[in-house]
C-alpha positions as CSV (number, residue, x, y, z in Angstrom):
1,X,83.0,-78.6,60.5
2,X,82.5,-75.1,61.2
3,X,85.6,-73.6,59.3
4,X,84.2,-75.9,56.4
5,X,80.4,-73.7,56.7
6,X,82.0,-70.8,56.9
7,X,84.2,-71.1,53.5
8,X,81.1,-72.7,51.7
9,X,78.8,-69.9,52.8
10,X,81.6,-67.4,52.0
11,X,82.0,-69.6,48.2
12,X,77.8,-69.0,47.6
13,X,77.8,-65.1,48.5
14,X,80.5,-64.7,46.3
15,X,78.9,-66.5,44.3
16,X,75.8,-64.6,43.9
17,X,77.4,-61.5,44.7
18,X,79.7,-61.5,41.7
19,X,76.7,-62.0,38.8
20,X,74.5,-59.2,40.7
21,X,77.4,-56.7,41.1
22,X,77.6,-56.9,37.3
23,X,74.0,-56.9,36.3
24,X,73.2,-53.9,38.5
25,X,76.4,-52.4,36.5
26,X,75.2,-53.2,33.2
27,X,71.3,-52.6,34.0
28,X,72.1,-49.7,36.2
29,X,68.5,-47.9,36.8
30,X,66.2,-50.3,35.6
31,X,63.8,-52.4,37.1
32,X,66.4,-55.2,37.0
33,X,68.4,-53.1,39.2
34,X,66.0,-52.7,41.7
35,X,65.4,-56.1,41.6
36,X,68.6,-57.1,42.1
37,X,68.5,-55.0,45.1
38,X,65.4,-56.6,46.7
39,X,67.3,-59.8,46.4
40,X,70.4,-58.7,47.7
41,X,68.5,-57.5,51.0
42,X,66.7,-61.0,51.0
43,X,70.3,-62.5,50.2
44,X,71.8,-60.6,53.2
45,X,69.1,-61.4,55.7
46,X,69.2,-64.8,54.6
47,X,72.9,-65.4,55.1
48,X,72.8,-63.6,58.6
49,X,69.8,-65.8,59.6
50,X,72.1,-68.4,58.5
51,X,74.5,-67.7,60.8
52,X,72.8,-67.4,63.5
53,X,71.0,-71.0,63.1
54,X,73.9,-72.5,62.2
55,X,75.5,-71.3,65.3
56,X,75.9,-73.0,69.1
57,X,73.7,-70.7,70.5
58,X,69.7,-70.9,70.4
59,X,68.1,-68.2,68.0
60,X,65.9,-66.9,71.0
61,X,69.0,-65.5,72.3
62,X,69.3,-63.0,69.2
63,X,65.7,-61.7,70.4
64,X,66.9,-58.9,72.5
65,X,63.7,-56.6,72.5
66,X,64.5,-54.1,75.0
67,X,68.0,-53.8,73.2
68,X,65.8,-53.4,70.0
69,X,64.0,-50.6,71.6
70,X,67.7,-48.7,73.3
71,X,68.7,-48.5,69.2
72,X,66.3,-48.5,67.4
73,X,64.4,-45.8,69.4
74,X,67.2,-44.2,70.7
75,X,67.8,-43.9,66.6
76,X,64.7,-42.2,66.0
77,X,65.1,-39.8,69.1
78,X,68.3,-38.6,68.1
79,X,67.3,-38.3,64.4
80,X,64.4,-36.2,65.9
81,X,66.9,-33.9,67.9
82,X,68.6,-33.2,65.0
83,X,65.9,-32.6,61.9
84,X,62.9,-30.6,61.8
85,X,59.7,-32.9,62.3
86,X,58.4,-32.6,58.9
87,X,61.3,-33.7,57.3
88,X,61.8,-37.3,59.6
89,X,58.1,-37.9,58.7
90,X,59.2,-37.9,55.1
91,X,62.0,-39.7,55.5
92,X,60.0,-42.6,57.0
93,X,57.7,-42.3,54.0
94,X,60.5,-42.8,51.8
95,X,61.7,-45.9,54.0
96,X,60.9,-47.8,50.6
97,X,62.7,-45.8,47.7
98,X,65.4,-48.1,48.4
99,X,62.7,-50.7,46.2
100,X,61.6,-48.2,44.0
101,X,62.4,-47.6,40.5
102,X,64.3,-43.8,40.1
103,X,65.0,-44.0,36.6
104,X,64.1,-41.5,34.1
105,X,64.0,-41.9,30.2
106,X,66.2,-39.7,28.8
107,X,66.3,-40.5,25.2
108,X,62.8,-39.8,25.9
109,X,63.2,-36.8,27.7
110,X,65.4,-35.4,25.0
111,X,63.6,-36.2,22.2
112,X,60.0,-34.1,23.3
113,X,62.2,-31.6,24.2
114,X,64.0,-31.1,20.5
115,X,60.4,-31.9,19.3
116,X,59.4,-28.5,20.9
117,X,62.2,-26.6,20.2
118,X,62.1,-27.4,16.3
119,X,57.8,-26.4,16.6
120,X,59.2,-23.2,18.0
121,X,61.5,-22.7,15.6
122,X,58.7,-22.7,12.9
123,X,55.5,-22.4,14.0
124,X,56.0,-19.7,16.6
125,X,55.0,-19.5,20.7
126,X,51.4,-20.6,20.5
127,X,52.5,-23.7,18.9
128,X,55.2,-24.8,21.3
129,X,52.6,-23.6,24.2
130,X,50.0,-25.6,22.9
131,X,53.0,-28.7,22.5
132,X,54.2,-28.3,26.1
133,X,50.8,-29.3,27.3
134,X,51.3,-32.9,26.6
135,X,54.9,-32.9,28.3
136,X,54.3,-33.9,31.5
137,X,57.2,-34.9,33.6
138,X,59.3,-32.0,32.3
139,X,58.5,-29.4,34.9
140,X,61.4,-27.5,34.2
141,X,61.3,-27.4,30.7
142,X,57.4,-26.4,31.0
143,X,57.7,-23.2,33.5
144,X,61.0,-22.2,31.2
145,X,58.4,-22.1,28.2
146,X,55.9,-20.3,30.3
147,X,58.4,-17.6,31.1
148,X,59.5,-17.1,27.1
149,X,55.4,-16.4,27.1
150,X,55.4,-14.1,29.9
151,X,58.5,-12.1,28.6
152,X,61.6,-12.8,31.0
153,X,64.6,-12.1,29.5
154,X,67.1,-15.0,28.7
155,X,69.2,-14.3,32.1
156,X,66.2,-13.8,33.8
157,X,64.7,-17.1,33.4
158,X,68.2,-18.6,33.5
159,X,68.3,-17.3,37.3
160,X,64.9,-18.7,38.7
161,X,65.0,-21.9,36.7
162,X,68.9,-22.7,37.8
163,X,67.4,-21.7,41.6
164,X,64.7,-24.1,41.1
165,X,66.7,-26.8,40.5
166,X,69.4,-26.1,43.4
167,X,66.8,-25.8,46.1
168,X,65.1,-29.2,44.5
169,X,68.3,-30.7,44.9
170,X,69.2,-29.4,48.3
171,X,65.4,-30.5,49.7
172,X,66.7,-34.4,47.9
173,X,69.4,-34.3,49.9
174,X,68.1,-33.7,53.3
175,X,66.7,-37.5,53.2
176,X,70.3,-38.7,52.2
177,X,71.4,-36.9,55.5
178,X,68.8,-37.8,57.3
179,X,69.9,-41.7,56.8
180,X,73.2,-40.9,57.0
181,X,73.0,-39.9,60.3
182,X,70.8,-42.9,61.2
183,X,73.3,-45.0,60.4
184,X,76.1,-43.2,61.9
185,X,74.2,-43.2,65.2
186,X,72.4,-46.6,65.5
187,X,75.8,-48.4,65.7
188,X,76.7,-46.0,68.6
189,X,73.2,-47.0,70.6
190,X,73.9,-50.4,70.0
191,X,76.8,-50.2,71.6
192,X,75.0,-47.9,74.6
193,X,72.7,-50.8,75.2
194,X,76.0,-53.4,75.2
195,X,77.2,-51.0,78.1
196,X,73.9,-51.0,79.8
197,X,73.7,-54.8,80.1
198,X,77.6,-55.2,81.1
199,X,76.5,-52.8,84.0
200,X,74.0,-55.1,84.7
201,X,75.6,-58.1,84.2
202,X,78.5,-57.0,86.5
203,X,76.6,-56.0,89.3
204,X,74.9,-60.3,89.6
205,X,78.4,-60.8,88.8
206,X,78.6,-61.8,92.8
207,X,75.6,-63.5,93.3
208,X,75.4,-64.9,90.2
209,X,78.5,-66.0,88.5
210,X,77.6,-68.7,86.4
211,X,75.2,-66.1,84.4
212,X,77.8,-64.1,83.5
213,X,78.5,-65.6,80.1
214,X,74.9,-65.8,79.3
215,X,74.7,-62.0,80.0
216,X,77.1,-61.1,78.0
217,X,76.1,-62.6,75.1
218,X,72.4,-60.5,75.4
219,X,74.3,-57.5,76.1
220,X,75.9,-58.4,72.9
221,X,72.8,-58.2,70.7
222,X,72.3,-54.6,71.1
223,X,75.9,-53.9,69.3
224,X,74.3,-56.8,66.6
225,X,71.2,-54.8,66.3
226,X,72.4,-51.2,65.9
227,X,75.1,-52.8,62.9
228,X,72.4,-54.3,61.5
229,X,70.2,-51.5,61.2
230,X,72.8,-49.1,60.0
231,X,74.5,-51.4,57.0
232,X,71.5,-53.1,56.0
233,X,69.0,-50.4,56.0
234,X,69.7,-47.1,57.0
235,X,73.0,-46.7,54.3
236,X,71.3,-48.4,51.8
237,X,68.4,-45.9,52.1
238,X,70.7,-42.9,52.1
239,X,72.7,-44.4,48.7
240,X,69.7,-44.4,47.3
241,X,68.4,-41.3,48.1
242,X,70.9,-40.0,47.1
243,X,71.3,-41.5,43.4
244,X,67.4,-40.8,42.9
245,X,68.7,-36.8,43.7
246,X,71.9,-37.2,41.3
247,X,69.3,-38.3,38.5
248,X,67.2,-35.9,39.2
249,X,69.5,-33.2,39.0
250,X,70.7,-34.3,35.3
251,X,67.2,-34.6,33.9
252,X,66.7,-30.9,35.5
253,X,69.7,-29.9,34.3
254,X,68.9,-30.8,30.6
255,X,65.9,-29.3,30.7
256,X,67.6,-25.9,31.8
257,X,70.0,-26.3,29.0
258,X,66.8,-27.2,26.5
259,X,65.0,-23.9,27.3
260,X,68.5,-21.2,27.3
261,X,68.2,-22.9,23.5
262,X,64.8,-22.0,23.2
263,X,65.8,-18.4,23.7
264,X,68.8,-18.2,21.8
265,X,66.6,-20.4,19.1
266,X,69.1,-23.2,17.8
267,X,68.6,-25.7,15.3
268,X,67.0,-28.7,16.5
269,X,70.3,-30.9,15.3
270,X,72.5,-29.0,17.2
271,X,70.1,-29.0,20.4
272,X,70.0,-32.5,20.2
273,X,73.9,-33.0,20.2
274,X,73.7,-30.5,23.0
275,X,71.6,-32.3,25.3
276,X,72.7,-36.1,24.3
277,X,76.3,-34.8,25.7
278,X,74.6,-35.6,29.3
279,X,74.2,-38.8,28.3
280,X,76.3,-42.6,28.3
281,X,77.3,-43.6,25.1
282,X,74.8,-46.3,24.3
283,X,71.8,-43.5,24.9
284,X,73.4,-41.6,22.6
285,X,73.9,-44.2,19.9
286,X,70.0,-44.4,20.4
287,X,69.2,-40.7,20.4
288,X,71.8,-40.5,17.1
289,X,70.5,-43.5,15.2
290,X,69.3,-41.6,12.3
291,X,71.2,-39.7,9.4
292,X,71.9,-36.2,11.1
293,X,72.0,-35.5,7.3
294,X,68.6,-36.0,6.8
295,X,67.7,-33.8,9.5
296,X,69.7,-30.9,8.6
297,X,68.0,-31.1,5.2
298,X,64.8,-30.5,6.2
299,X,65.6,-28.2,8.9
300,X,67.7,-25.9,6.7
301,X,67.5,-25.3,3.1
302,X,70.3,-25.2,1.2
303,X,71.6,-21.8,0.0
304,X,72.1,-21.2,-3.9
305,X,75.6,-19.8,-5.6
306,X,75.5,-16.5,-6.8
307,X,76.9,-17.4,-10.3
């Protein structure tokens, strides 16, 4: 009976597993996605809760909460030993990026930024200025414009904007390192609070003999707990993390490219091609869609023959 659970419940998470694993894949940054990942958590906790209830043992013997507190504050103590304050207080603040949608348009992205550089290419500075103002996510891109105003030279603005976007990245990944740890050391207090009840268990061992299985099973809990915490929260967290950082990075780094075109001031075809070469080949079937023909006509007039 039990071996016959165990291969159905191992039949349903394949299962479900299978159809998500290639949804996420298909729909990979959308709100689908994250979704998908809300219901794998639920599906996880679900199955694990499944195990234990369908198990010998009562539930109340999973409901360890002094091993709860050995891991999952020893977790936080360490993390606080190893990171400054500030950033563990953001990391708890972030606890829920792992539901949150990190996506970032860019087709859309693209297209305001080839929108300014063709109104710089004819209408001149104050127009693009005045055009930037309604481009809001685009910090980069914005303060890149703001320096063309102020006068920095190509390199120049190529320098701060490229350091910009490094130390953005490197502040990113301080949460993914900050989880990373967490669930490199919750496993390893887990296991600290197994130790601490086999010392305990083996010291009634005299007196109480016919305990000692019951013991060891609690002691066990805290090894159950810190595995828990570390595969079903704290990696996931830092995955994330760290994806919302990689996406980051390429919407930055387009946006670094958009405005060293700005200087050199390209034609709005070839900027586009530029910038869609960051992007998956079904964005840029949908930044492409129209006749590049059409576009270079009324971008560039045609030059007559000398007869």
């Amino acid at each position: 009976m039990t071996m016959a659970i165990s291969f159905a419940s191992l039949i349903v998470v394949w299962a479900m597993a299978i159809p998500i694993a290639i949804v996420s894949a298909t729909r990979h940054n959308t709100l689908v996605d994250y979704f998908l990942t809300f219901l794998g958590f639920i599906l996880g906790t679900a199955l694990v809760a499944f195990g234990i209830l369908s198990g010998k043992a009562p539930a109340e013997m999973f409901l360890n909460w002094q091993g709860l507190a050995i891991v999952f504050g020893g977790t936080v103590a360490a993390t606080f030993m190893s990171y400054p304050m500030r950033e563990v207080f953001r990391g708890f603040v972030s606890l829920f990026i792992i539901f949150r949608s990190g996506t970032h348009n860019y087709v859309h992205a693209i297209k305001e930024m080839v929108r300014c550089i063709r109104t710089y290419r004819k209408d001149g500075l104050d127009a693009l200025l005045a055009k930037t103002e309604s481009v809001q996510k685009l910090w980069i891109f914005r303060d890149g414009v703001q320096m063309i105003a102020n006068g920095y030279t190509q390199d120049e603005a190529k320098l701060i904007l490229e350091d910009q976007v490094r130390w953005q990245m490197s502040r990113e990944m301080k949460q993914n390192q900050l989880f990373t740890s967490m669930a490199r050391i919750s496993p390893a207090f887990g296991m600290i609070g197994t130790l601490i009840g086999l010392i305990n268990m083996l010291i009634t061992l005299k007196s109480q003999p016919g305990d000692v299985g019951l013991g060891l099973a609690v002691a066990l809990t805290t090894t159950f707990y810190g595995l828990a915490l570390s595969n079903m929260i704290f990696a996931p967290i830092a995955e994330k993390v760290k994806e919302r950082a990689e996406n980051n990075l390429l919407l930055e780094t387009m946006q670094v490219e958009a405005v060293m075109m700005l200087y050199e001031k390209r034609n709005f075809v070839y900027a586009r091609d530029k910038l869609a070469a960051y992007l998956n080949a079904g964005n840029r079937k949908k930044l492409t869609e129209h006749k590049r023909s059409k576009h270079v006509i009324k971008d560039q007039q045609p030059q007559k023959i000398a007869a």
